[in-house]
N, C-alpha and C positions, 0 to 999 in steps of 0.2 A: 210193579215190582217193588219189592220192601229191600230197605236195604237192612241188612242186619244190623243188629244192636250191637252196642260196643260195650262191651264193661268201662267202668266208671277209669281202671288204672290204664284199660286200651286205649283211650279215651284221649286222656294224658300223654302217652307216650307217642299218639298221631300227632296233636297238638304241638309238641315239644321239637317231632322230626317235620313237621310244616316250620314250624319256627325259627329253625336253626338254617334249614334250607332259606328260609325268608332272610334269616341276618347274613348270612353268606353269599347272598342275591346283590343286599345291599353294601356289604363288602365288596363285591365286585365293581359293582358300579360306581359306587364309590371311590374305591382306585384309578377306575377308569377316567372320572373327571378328574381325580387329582392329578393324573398323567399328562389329560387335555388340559387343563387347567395350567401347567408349567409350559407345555407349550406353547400357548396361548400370552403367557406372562413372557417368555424368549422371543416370541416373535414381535410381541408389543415393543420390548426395549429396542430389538434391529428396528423396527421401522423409526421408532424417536430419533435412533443414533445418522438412520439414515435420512430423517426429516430437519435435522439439525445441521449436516454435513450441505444440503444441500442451501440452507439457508445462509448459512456462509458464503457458501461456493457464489449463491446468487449477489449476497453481500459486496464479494472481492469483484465480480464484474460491473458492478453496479460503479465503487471505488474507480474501478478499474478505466470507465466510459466516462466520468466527469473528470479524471485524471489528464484522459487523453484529450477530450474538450477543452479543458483551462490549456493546455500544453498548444494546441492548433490556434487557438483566442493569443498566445501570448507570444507564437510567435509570428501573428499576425502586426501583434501591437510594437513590438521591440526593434524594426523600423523608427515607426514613431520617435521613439523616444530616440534614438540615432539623430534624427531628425532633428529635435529638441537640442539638444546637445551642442552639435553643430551649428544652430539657428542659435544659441547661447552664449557661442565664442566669439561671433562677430562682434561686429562695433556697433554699437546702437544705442538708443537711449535710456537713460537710468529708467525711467517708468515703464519701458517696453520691455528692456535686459528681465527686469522684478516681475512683470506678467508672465515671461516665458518660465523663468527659474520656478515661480509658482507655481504654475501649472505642471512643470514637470515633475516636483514634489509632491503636490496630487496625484499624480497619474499614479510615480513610485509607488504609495502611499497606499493605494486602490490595490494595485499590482501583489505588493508587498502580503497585505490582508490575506491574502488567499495563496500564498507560499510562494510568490518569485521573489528569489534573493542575487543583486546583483555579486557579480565575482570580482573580487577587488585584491589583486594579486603584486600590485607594485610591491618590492620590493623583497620580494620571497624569491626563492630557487625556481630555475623552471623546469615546466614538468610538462612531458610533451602528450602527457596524459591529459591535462586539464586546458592549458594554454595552446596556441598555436599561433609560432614565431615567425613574425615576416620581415622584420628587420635583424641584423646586428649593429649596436653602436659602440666605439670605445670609449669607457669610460676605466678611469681607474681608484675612485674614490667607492667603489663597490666590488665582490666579488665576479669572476668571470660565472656568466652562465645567471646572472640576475633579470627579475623581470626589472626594466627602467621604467617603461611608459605601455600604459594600454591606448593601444590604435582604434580600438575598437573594444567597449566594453561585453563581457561574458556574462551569462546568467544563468542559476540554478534552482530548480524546480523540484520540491519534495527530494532532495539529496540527488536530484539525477540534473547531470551537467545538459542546458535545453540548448545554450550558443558560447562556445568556446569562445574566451575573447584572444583575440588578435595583439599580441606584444611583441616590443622593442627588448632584446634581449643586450646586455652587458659583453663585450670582449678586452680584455685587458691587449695594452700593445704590445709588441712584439718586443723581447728586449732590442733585440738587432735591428729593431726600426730605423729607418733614419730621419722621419720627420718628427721623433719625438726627440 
């Protein structure tokens, strides 16, 4: 079977209507990846945003687990240092008194490095938020409702309160007292 001949402008004009169908072909397709292709770029940034979110998240528990470690360690150790304190005020001898004091300044020291900060409240308002009162004394060379004396020292941990300390609060006397 022959196929028939084409005139030279037939020729042409098949050529032309193959060609156009061919750039319309690749226009299409063309679009088509351009379409996947933004897809493709939206779905990339969610997963970043969500590979990112998540690398945080692991970040804050990670924060989160040596936070709670140092906090279990410290109040393990803050005995100790009670301890220290106590063993301090006795009576003893100057070279023993200078051992203990040292050492408990080391310890502080160690403590301190890694965010415990003792609460040292003499002489401020008291606040039943921070402090927790087991005495009253009267005194009237300060205001009523003063901290006087820590019973018992308190300490704080990355801004969070770890042992309230134990204080001796202020009461002015009565006027109608009669032993003043």
């Amino acid at each position: 079977m022959n196929e028939p001949e084409l005139s030279s402008s037939e020729h042409k004009d098949a050529e032309s209507g193959d060609e156009d169908r061919g750039c319309e072909k690749i226009r299409e397709e063309y679009e088509e990846l351009r379409v996947r292709y933004k897809d493709l770029e939206e779905t990339l940034r969610w997963l970043q945003a969500d590979y990112e979110n998540y690398k945080k998240g692991i970040q804050r528990n990670i924060d989160l687990a040596i936070e709670q470690g140092c906090e279990k360690i410290f109040y393990d150790i803050l005995p100790v240092l009670d301890g220290m304190d106590e063993f301090a005020g006795m009576k003893m001898s100057a070279p023993l008194l200078d051992g203990v004091n040292g050492l408990r300044r080391s310890m502080l020291k160690a403590l301190s490095d890694h965010g415990l900060e003792p609460l040292s409240r003499v002489g401020e308002p008291f606040d039943p938020g921070i402090e927790e009162a087991v005495d009253v004394a009267l005194a009237d060379d300060v205001g009523e409702g003063t901290v006087i004396e820590e019973v018992r020292k308190g300490y704080r941990f990355r801004g969070k309160i770890l042992r309230h300390p134990l204080v001796r609060i202020s009461k002015l006397k009565d006027r109608g007292d009669k032993d003043g």
